[in-house]
N, C-alpha and C positions, 0 to 999 in steps of 0.2 A: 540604451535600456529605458523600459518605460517606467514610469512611476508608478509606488502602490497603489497612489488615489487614482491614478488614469483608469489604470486595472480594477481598480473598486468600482469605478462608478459603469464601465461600460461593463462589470457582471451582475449591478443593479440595475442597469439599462437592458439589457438580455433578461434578466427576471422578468424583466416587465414585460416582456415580449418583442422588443423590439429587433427586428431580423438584420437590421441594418450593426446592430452594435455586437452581435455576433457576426458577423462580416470583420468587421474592424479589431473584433478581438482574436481570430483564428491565427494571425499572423503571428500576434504579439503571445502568445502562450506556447506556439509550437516548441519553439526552445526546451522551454523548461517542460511539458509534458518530454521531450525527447529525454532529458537530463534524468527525470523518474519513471521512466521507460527502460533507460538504459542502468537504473541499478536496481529496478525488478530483478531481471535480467542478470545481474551482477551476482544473485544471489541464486539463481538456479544451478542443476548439474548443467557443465559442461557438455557441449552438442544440443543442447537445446533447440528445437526445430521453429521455434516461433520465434521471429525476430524484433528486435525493440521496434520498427516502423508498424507493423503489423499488431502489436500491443499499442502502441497509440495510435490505430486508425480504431479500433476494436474500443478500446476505452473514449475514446472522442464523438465515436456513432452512440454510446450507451450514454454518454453527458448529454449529449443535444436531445437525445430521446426522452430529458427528464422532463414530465410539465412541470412548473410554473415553477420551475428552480429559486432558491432565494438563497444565495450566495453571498452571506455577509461581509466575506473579505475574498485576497488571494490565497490567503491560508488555510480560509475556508475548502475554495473550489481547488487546489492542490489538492488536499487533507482527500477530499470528495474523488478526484481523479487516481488517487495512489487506492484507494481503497476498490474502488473499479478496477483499475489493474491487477490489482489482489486476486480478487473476483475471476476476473478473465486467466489469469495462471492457475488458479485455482479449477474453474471449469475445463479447461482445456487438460489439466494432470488429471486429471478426470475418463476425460474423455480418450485419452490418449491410452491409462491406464485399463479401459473395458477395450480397446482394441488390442491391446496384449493378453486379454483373455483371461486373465487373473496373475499373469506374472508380474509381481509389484516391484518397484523399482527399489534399491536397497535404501532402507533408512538409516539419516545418521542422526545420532543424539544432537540436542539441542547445543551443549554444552563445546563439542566436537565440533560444530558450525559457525560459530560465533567466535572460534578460538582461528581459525582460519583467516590467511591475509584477504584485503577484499576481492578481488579479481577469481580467490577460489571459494568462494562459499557459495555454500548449497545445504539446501535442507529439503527436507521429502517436504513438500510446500500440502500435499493434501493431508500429512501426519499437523505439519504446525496448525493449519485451517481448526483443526478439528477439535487441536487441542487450545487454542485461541476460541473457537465457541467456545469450550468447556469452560477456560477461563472468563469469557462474559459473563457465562450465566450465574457466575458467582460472586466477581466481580467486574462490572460492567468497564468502570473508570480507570484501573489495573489493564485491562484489557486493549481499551482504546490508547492509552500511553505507550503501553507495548506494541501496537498496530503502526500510529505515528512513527516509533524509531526504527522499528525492522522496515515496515513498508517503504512509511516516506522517509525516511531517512534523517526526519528532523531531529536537529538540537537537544537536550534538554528545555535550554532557553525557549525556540521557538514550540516547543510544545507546551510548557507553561502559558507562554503566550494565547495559543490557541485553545486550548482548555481553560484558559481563565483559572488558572491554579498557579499555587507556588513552585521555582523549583526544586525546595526541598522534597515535597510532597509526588512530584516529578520524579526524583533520586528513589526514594522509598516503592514507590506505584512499579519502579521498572526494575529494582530489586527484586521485589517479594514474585513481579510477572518471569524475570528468568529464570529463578533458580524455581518457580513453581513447575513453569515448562521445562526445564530441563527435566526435573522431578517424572513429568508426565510423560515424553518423549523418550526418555532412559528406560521406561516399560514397554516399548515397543520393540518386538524381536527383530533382530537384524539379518 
């Protein structure tokens, strides 16, 4: 396993541009992109046609596409990769969704999803999307903590970390975010 700071410094060496230390970093990340890949993934309906490899070739071409990336930590460029993934489930329920022609896939309450062992949970991913902006735009910081634990899967711990906040404040942020989305998600007909 490589170290944090290894990982730190060649995503501050790839900021900078240099093509050589993303070379040297593609190896050392694949793992763990596979690891947040495969609990995307985790949390879709069952059959899902787009496979964890394929979600991280998809989120890997949209990182290296970013300019002048400035990637403070690993947790950072996780935090950055799980949110692109996001994105790419999100576009594709999308797209998958207008080739069905309007037949929408059944939504289940937020509540109902999160109560599920992990190997079976699923949520209508473009219902949470939707209702995950709504909660941005209200509150942003709510928002982003609930993104981190559904998405990336992290901690409390590691998301205080990465937010630079307490984890009490962590506890509270992902309280008032569930039971807000459930609230919103529970209005959705089934």
């Amino acid at each position: 396993m490589v170290a944090d700071t290894q990982l730190t410094k060649l995503l501050h060496a790839w900021s900078q541009g240099s093509p050589d230390a993303l070379d040297q970093l593609t190896p050392l990340i694949y793992g763990e992109l596979r690891k947040l890949a495969r609990f995307h993934m985790s949390r879709e309906a069952p059959g899902h046609t787009l496979q964890a490899t394929a979600l991280i070739n998809e989120a890997f071409l949209k990182l290296i596409d970013i300019e002048q990336p400035d990637w403070e930590s690993r947790k950072h460029f996780y935090g950055a990769a799980s949110q692109i993934m996001r994105r790419v489930l999100v576009d594709y329920a999308r797209k998958k969704r207008s080739v069905k022609r309007g037949r929408e896939a059944k939504r289940v309450p937020f509540e109902q999803a999160i109560a599920r062992p992990a190997g079976m949970l699923s949520v209508d991913i473009l219902a949470f999307d939707e209702a995950l902006t709504r909660l941005a735009a209200i509150d942003s910081r709510k928002a982003r903590v609930l993104e981190f634990w559904f998405f990336a899967g992290m901690t409390v711990e590691e998301i205080a970390k990465t937010m630079d906040i307490g984890t009490s404040t962590v506890n509270r942020d992902l309280e008032f975010s569930k039971v807000w989305l459930a609230r919103e998600l529970g209005n959705i007909q089934t």
